[in-house]
C-alpha positions in Angstrom: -7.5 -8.3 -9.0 -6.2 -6.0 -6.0 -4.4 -3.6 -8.1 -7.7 -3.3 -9.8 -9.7 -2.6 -6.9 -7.0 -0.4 -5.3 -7.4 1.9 -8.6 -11.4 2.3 -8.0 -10.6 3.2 -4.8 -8.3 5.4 -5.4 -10.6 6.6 -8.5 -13.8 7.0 -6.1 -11.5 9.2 -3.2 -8.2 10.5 -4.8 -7.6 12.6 -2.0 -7.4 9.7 0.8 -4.1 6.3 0.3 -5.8 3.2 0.0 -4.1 -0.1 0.5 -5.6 -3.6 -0.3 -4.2 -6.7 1.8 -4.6 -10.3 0.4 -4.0 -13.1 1.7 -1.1 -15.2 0.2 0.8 -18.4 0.8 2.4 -18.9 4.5 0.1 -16.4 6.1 1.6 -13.6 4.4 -0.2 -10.5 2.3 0.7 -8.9 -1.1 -0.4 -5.8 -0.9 -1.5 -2.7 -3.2 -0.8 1.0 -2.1 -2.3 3.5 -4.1 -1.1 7.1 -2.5 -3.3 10.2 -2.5 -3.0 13.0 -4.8 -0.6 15.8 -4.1 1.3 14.4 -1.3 4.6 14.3 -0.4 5.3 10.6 -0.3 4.7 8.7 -3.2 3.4 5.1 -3.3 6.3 3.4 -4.4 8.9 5.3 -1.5 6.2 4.5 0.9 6.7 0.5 -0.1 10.5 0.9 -0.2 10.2 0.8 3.2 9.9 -3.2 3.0 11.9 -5.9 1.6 10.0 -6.6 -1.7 8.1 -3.4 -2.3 8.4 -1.4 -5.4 6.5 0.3 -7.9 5.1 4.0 -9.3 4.6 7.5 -7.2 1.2 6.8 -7.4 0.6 3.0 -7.7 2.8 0.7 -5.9 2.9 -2.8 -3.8 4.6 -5.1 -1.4 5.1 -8.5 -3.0 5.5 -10.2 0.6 4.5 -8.9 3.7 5.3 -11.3 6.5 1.8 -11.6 9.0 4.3 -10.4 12.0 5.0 -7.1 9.7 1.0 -6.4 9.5 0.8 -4.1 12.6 3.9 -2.1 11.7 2.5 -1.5 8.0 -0.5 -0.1 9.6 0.9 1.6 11.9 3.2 3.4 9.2 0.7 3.2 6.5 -1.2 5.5 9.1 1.5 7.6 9.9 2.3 8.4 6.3 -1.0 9.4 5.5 -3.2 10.1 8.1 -7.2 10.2 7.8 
């Protein structure tokens, strides 16, 4: 269901990254990444960057991301694409 509503997102503003967090077992998030058009980092090198991410250029994830992880993401997520 996240994927999903990352692609509307993504869909609705293809010039912006979007990134759904859900809640998951342990107070951890799965999380979908759906990078902007034209960029120069792709989804899936963006969610390299942690343990269980993976994916496409455009469409990618993080299977686990630990709670204690959540400020860095954003903090990098921000970074990577800012606006």
């Amino acid at each position: 269901m996240s994927g999903t509503f990352a692609n509307r997102l993504s869909l609705s503003d293809p010039q912006r990254a979007h990134a759904v967090l859900t809640p998951s077992a342990g107070g951890a998030y799965s999380v979908s990444v759906r990078a902007p058009r034209d960029t120069g980092l792709s989804a899936v090198d963006f969610c390299r960057r942690f343990a269980t991410g993976g994916g496409r250029a455009l469409a990618a994830g993080i299977d686990r991301l630990e709670a204690e992880r959540l400020d860095g993401f954003l903090d990098e997520f921000g970074s990577a694409w800012p606006g």
